[in-house]
KEKE-3310 file (N, C-alpha, C; in steps of 0.2 Angstrom, whole numbers, plus 5000, padded with zeros to 4 digits):
npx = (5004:5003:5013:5023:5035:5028:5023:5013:5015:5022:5014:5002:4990:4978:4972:4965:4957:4964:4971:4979:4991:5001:5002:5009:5014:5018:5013:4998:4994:4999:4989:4977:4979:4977:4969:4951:4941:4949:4951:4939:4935:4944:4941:4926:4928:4936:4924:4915:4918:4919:4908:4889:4886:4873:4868:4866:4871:4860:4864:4861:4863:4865:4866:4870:4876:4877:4890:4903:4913:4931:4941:4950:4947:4948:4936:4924:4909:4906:4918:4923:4930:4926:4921:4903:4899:4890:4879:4882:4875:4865:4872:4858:4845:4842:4830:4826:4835:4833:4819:4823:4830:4821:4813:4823:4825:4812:4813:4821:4836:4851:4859:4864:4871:4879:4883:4897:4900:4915:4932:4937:4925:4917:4919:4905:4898:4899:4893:4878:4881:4880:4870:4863:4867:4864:4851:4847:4854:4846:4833:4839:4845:4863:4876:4885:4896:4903:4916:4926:4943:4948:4951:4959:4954:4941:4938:4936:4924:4913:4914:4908:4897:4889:4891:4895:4904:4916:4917:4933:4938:4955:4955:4964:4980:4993:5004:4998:4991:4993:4988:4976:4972:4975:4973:4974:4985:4990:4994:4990:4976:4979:4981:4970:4961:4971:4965:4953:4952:4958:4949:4939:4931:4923:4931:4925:4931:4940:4940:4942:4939:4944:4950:4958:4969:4983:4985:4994:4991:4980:4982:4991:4981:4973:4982:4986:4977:4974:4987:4985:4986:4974:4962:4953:4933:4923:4923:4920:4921:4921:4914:4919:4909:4904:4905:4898:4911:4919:4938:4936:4928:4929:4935:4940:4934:4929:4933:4920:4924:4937:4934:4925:4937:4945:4933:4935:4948:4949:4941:4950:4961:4956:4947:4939:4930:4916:4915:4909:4899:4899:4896:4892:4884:4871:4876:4880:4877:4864:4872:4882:4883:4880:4891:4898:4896:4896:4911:4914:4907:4897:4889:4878:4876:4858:4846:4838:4850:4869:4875:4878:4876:4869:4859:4854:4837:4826:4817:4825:4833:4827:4822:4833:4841:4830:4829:4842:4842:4845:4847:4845:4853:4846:4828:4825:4824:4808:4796:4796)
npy = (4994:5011:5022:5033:5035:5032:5038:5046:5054:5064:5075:5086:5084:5075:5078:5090:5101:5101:5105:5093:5087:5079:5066:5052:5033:5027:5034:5034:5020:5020:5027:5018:5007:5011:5011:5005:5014:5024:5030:5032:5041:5055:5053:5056:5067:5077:5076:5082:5097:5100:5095:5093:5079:5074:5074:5066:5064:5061:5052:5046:5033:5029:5019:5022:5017:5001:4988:4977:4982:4987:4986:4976:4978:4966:4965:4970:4967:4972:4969:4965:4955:4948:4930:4928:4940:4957:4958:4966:4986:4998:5014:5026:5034:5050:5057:5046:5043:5056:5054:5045:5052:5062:5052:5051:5062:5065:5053:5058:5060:5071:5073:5065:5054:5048:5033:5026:5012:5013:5013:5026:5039:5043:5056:5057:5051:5058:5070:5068:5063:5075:5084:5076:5081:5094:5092:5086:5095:5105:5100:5105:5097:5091:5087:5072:5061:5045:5040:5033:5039:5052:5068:5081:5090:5085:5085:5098:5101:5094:5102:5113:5108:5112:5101:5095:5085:5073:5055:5044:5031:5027:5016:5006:5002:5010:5001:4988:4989:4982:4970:4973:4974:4978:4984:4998:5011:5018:5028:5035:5035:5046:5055:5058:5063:5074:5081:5084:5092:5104:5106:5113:5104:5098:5082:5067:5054:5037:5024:5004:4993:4975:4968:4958:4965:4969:4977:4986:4989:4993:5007:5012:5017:5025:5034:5039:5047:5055:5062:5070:5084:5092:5090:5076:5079:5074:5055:5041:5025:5010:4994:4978:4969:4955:4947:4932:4927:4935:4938:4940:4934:4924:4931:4935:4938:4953:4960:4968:4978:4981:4987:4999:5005:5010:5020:5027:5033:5039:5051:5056:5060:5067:5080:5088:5082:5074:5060:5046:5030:5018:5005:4989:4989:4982:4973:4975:4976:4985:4991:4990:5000:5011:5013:5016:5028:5034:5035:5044:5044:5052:5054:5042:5033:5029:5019:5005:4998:4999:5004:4988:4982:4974:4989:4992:4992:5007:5011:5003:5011:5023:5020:5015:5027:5035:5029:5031:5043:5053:5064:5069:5078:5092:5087:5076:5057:5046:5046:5031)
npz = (5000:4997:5005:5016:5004:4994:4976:4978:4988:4989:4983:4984:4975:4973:4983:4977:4968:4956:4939:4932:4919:4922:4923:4930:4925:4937:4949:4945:4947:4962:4965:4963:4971:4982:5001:5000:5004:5007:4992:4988:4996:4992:4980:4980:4986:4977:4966:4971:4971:4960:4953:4956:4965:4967:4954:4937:4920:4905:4890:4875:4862:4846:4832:4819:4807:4804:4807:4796:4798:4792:4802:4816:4830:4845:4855:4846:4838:4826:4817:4803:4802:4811:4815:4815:4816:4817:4804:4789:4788:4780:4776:4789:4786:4784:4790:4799:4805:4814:4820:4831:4837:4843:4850:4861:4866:4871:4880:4890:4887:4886:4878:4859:4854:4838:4831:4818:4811:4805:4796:4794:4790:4772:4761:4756:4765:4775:4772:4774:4787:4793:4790:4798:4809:4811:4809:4822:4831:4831:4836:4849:4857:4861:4853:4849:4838:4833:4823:4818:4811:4809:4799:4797:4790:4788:4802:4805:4796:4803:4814:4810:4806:4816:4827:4842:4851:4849:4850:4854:4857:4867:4872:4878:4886:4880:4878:4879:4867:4854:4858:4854:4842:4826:4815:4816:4822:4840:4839:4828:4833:4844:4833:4826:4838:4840:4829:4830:4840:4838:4830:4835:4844:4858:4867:4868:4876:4881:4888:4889:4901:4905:4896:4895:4900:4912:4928:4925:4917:4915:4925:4915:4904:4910:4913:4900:4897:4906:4903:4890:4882:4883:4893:4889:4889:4891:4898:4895:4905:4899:4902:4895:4885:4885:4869:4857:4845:4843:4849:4862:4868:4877:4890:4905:4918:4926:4942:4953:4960:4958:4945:4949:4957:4944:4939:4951:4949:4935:4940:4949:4942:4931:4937:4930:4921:4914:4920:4913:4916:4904:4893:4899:4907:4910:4915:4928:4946:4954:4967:4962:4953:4958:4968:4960:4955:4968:4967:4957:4943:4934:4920:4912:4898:4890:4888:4875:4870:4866:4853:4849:4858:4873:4884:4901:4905:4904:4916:4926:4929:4930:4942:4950:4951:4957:4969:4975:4978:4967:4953:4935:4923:4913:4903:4911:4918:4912:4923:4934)
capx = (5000:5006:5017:5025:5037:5023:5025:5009:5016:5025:5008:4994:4984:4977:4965:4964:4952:4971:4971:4986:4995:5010:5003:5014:5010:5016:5004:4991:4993:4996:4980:4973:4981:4975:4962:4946:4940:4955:4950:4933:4936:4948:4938:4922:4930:4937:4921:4911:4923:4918:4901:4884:4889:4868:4866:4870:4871:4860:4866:4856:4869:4861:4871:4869:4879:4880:4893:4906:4919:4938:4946:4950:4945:4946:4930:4920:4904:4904:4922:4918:4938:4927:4916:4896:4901:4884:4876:4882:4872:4870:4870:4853:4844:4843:4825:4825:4840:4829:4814:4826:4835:4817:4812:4826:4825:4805:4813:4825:4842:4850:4865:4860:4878:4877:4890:4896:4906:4919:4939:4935:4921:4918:4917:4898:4892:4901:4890:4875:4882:4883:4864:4861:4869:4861:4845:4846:4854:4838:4828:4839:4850:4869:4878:4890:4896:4911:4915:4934:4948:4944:4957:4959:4948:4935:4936:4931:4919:4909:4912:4903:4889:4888:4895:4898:4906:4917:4920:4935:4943:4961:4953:4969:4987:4999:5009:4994:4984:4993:4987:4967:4970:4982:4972:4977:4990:4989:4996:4983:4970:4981:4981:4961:4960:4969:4962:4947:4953:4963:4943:4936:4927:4925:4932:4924:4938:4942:4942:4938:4941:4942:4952:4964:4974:4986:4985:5000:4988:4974:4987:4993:4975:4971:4987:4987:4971:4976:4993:4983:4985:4966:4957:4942:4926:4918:4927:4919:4925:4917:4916:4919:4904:4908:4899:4903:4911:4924:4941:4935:4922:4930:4939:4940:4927:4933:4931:4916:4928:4942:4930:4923:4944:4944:4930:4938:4956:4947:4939:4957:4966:4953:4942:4935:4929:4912:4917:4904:4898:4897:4894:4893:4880:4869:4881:4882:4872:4862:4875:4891:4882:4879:4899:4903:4890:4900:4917:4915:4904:4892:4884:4875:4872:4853:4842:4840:4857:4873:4877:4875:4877:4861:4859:4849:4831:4824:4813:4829:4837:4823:4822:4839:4841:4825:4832:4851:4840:4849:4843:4848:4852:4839:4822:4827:4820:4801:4794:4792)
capy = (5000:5019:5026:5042:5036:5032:5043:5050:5058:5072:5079:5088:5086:5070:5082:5097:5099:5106:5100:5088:5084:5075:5058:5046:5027:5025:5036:5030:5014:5022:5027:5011:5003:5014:5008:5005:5021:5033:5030:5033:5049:5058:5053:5059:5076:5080:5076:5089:5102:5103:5092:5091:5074:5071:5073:5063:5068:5057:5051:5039:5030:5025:5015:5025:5013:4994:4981:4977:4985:4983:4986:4970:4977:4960:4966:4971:4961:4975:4969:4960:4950:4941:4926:4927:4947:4959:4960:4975:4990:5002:5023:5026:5041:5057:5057:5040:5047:5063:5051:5042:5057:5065:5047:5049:5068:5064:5048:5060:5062:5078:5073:5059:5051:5042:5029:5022:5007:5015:5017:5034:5040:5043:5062:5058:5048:5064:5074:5066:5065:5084:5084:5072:5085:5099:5090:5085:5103:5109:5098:5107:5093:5090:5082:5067:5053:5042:5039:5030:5044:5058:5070:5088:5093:5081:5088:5106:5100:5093:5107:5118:5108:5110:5096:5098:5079:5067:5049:5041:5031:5024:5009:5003:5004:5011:4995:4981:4989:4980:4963:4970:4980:4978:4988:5006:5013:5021:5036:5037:5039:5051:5061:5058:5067:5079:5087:5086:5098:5109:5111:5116:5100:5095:5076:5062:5048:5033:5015:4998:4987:4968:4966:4955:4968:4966:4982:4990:4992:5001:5012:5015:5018:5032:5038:5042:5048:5059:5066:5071:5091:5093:5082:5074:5084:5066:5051:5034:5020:5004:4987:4973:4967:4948:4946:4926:4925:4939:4935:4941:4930:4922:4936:4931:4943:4960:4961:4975:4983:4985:4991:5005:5008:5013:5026:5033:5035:5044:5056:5061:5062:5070:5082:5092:5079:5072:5052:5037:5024:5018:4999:4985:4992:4976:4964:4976:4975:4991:4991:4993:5003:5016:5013:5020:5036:5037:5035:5052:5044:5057:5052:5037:5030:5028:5017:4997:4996:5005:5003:4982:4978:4979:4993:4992:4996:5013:5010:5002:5017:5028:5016:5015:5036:5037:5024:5034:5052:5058:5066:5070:5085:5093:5085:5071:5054:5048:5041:5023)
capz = (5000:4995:5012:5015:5002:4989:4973:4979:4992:4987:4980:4986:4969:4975:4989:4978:4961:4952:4935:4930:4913:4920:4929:4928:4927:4944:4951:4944:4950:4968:4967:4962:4976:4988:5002:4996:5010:5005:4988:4987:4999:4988:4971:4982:4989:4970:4963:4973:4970:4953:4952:4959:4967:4966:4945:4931:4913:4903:4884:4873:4857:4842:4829:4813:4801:4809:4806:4791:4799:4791:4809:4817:4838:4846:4857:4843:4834:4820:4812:4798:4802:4818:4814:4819:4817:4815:4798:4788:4787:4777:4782:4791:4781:4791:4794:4803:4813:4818:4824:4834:4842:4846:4855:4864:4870:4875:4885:4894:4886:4882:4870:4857:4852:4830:4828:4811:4811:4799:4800:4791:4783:4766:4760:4752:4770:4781:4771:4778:4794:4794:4790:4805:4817:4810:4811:4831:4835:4828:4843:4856:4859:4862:4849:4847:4833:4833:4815:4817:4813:4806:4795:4798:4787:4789:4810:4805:4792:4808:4818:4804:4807:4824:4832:4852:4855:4845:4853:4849:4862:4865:4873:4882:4887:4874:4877:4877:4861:4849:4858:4855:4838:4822:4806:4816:4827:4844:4836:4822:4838:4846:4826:4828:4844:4838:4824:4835:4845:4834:4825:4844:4845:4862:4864:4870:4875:4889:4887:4891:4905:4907:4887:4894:4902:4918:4932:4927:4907:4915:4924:4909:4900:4913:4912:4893:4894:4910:4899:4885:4883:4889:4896:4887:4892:4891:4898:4896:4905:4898:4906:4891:4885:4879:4862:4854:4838:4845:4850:4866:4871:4885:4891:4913:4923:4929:4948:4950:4964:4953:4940:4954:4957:4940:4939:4954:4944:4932:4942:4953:4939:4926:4939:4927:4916:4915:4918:4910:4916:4899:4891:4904:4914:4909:4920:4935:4950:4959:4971:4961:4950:4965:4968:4954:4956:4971:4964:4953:4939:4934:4916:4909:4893:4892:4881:4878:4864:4866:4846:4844:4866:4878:4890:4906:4902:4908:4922:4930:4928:4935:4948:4953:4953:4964:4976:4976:4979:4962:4945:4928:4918:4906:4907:4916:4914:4914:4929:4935)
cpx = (5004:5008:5018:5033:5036:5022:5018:5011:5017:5017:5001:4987:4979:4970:4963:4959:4958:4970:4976:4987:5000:5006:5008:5010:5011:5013:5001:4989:4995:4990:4976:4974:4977:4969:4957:4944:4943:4953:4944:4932:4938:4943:4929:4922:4932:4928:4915:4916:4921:4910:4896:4885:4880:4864:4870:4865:4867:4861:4861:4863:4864:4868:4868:4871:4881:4884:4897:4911:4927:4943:4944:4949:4945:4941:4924:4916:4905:4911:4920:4927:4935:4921:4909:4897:4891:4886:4876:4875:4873:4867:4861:4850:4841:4835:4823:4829:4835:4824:4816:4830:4826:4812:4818:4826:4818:4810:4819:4832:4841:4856:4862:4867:4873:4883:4890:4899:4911:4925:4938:4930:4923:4916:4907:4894:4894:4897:4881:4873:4879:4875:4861:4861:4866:4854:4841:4848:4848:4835:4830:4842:4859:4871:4885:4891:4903:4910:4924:4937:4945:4953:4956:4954:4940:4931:4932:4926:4912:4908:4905:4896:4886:4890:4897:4903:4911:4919:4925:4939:4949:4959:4958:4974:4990:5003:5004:4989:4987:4991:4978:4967:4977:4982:4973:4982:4987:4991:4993:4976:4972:4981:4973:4960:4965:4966:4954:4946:4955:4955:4939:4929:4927:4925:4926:4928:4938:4944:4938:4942:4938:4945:4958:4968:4977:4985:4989:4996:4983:4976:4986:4988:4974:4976:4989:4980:4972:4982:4990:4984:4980:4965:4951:4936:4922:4924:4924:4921:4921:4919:4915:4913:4906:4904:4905:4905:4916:4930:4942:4932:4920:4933:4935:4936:4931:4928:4927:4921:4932:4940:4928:4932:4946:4941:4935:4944:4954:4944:4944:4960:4963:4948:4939:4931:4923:4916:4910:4904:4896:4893:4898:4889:4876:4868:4882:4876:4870:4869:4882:4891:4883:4888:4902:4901:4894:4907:4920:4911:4897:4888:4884:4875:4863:4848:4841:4846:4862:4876:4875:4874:4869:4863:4856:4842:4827:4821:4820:4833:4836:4825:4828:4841:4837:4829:4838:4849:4847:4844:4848:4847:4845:4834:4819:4822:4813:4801:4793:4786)
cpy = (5006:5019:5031:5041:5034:5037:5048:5053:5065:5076:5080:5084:5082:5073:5089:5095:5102:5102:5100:5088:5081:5070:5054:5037:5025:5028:5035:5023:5013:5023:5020:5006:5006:5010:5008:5013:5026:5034:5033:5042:5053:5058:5057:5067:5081:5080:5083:5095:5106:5101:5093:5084:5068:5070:5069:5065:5062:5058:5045:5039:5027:5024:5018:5021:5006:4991:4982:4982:4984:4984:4978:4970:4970:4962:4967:4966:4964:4975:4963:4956:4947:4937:4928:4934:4950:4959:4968:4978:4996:5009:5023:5034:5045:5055:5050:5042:5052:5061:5048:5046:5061:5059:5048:5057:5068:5059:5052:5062:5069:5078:5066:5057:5047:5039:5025:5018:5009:5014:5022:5035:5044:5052:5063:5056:5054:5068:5072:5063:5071:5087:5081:5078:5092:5097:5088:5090:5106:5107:5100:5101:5095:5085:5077:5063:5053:5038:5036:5037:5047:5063:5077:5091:5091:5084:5093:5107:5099:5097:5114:5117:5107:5104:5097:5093:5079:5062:5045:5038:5027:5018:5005:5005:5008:5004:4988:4983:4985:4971:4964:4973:4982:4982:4995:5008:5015:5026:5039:5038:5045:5057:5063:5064:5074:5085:5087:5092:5103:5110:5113:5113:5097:5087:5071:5054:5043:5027:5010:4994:4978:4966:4959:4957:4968:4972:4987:4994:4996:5005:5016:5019:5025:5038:5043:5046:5056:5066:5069:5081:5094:5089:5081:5077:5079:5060:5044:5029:5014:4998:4982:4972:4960:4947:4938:4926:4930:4936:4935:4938:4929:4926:4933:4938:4948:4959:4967:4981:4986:4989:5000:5009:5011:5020:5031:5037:5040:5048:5060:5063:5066:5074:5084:5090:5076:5062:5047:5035:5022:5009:4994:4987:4985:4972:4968:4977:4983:4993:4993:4996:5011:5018:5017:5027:5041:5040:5040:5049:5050:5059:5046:5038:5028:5027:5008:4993:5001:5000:4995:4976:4980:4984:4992:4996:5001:5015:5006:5007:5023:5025:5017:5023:5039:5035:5028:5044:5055:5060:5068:5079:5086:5090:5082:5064:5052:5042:5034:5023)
cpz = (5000:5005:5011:5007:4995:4982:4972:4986:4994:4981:4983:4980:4971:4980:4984:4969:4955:4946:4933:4924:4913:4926:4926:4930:4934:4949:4951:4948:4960:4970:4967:4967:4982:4993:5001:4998:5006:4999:4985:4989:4994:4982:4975:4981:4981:4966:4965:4973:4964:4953:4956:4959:4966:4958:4941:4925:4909:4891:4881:4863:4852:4836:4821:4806:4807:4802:4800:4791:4797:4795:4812:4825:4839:4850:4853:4837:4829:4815:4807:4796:4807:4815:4818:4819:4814:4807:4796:4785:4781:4782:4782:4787:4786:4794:4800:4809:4817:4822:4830:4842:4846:4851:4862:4870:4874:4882:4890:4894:4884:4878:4868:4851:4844:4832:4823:4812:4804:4801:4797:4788:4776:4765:4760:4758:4776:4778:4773:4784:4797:4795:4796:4810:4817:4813:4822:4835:4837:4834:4850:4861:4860:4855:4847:4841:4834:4825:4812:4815:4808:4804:4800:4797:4787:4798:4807:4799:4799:4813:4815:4804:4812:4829:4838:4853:4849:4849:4848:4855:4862:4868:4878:4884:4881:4873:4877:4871:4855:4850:4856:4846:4833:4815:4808:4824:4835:4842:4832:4828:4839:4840:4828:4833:4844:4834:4826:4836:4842:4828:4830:4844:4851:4861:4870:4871:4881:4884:4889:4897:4905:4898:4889:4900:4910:4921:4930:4917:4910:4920:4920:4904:4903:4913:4904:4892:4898:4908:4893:4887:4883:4888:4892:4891:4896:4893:4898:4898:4904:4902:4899:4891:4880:4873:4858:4847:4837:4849:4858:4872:4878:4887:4900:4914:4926:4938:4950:4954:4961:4947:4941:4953:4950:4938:4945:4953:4941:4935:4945:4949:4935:4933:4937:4921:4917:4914:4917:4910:4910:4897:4897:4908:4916:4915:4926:4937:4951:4963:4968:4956:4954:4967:4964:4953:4961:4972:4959:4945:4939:4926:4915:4901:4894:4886:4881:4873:4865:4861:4844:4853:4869:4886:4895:4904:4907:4914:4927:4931:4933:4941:4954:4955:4959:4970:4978:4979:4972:4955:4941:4925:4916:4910:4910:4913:4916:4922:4931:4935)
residu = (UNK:UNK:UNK:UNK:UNK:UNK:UNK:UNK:UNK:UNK:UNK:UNK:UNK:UNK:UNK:UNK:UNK:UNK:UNK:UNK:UNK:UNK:UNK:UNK:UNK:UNK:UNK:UNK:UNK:UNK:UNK:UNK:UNK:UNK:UNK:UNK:UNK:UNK:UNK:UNK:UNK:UNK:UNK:UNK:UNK:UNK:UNK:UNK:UNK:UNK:UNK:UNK:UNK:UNK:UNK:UNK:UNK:UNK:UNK:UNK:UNK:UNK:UNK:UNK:UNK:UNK:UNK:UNK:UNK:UNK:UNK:UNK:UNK:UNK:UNK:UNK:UNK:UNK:UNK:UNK:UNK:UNK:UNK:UNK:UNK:UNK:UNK:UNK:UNK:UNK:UNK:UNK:UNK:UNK:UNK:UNK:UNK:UNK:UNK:UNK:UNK:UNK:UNK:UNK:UNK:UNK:UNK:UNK:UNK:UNK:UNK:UNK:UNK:UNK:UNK:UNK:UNK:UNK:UNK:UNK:UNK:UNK:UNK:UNK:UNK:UNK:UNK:UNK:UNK:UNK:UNK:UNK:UNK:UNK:UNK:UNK:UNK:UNK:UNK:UNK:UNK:UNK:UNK:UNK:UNK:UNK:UNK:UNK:UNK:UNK:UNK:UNK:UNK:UNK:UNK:UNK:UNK:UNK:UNK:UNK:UNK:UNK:UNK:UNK:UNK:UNK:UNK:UNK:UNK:UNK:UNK:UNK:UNK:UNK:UNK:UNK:UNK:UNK:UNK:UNK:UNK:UNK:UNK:UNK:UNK:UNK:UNK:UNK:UNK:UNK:UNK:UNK:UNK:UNK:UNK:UNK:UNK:UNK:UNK:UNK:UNK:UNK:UNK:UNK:UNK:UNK:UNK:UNK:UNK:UNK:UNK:UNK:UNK:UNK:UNK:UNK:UNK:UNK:UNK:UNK:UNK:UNK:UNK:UNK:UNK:UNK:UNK:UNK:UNK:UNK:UNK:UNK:UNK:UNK:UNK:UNK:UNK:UNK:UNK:UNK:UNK:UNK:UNK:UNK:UNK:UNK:UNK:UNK:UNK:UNK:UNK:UNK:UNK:UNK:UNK:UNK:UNK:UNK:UNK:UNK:UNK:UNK:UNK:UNK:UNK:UNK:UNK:UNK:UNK:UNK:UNK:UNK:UNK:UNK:UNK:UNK:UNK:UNK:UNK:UNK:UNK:UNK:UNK:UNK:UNK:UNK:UNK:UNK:UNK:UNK:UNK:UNK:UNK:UNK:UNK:UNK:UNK:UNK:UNK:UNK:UNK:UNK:UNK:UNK:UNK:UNK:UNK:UNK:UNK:UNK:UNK:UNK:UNK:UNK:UNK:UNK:UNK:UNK:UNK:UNK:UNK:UNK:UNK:UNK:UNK:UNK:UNK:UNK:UNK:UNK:UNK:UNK:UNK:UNK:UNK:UNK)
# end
């Protein structure tokens, strides 16, 4: 366990809401070691610093282009390199999109995330994008899509149309990506995420836990994500979702504690970031859902599909808010 000679020692930042740019992996992994208590404390006390410790931000994802992906994600149904892989799609036509995004702000979202399974989109299907976002601006929403890497020009194409969000996450270690992920670089996200930023689109970024990875990789995930020269607005941490026919399938069960220990990383190291309890919500219980509310998580995903996974259906959602005395941004969601 961290002592006075722990390389969180020599550091206030740990108690204060100061934002960071230089963790290091051993830090990190101090934190993660921490007692469960000191952990929770610290990730609580930063979180009200900056948060209402009792709202969560709700998002709904809809999958605007499924499946017939030529990335090879080992976690992913929608590569068309894993056997039993979803059935490709094709682009969804705007006005379906708009029907979809106006379901979603009745049922109480107030951003409404598109994702293509693309490595890049096409000039002619980002031009129907553009349309999309224009279109759910108009409803007075918040706007996301994750659309694999994006050029320069293609970023401040999507700024033009309004765009608030992009999700595009680095999903793991810098040193364990090449065991989940071999048709694009880590450096080619980090270009991504630039030119994001460099078209003044706020980012949406995190990862996944449970890929395989050993303690000293989801460190390292928080870390790369903590080093980044602003911090993601948006931080999703996912829980694995095992889908068969992936090379993931059997991948061993992530400990939900360690899962909690995770949100809480990102909330000390990122305090001015909204962190997401994202995909895997399904397979957690009330209980380590509430952990993680506690731990500095402070948006949901919200719907019965996050892209091709199931989400927890909306009355458990309510349910579980009422039960925690907490609410939601905007205009929250409908009642049990």
């Amino acid at each position: 366990m961290p002592d006075g000679s722990s390389p969180l020692a020599h550091s206030s930042v740990t108690s204060s809401s100061e934002v960071r740019h230089d963790w290091t992996v051993a830090e990190v992994q101090a934190l993660l070691d921490l007692p469960f208590p000191e952990l929770m404390f610290r990730a609580q006390t930063l979180h009200r610093a900056t948060f209402d410790p009792t709202e969560i931000q709700i998002s709904t994802l809809l999958s605007i282009k499924t499946g017939g992906c030529p990335e090879d994600c080992a976690y992913c149904p929608q590569s068309a390199k894993h056997e039993q892989g979803v059935k490709a799609d094709k682009l969804m036509a705007v006005e379906a999109v708009l029907t979809e995004a106006k379901k979603a702000k009745t049922a109480g979202a107030s951003r409404f995330c598109m994702g293509a399974a693309w490595r890049s989109p096409k000039e002619r299907d980002l031009d129907t994008v553009c349309a999309m976002i224009e279109g759910v601006k108009q409803l007075g929403m918040e706007t996301c899509v994750t659309l694999g890497m994006l050029d320069n020009a293609q970023a401040h194409k999507l700024h033009d149309a309004g765009l608030d969000y992009y999700n595009h996450n680095l999903d793991t270690s810098p040193e364990y990506y090449g065991e989940i992920i071999s048709t694009r670089t880590y450096q080619e996200r980090l270009d991504t995420l630039s030119n994001v930023r460099d078209a003044g689109i706020n980012v949406c970024c995190g990862g996944i836990v449970g890929l395989g990875e050993n303690e000293s990789d989801r460190a390292g995930l928080i870390t790369a994500l903590a080093t980044l020269p602003a911090h993601p607005e948006s931080v999703p941490i996912n829980l694995l979702v095992k889908v068969e026919g992936t090379p993931l399938a059997k991948a061993d069960e992530v400990e939900p504690l360690d899962f909690v220990r995770m949100i809480a990383a990102a909330r000390i190291t990122m305090p001015k970031s909204r962190v997401r309890l994202a995909a895997g919500r399904e397979n957690m219980s009330d209980e380590t859902q509430a952990l993680c509310f506690l731990a500095g998580a402070n948006s949901i995903f919200y719907g019965e599909r996050l892209l091709t996974t199931p989400n927890p259906q909306a009355m458990r959602d309510r349910a579980l808010l009422d039960k925690l005395g907490m609410h939601t941004t905007g205009i929250g969601l409908p009642s049990a």
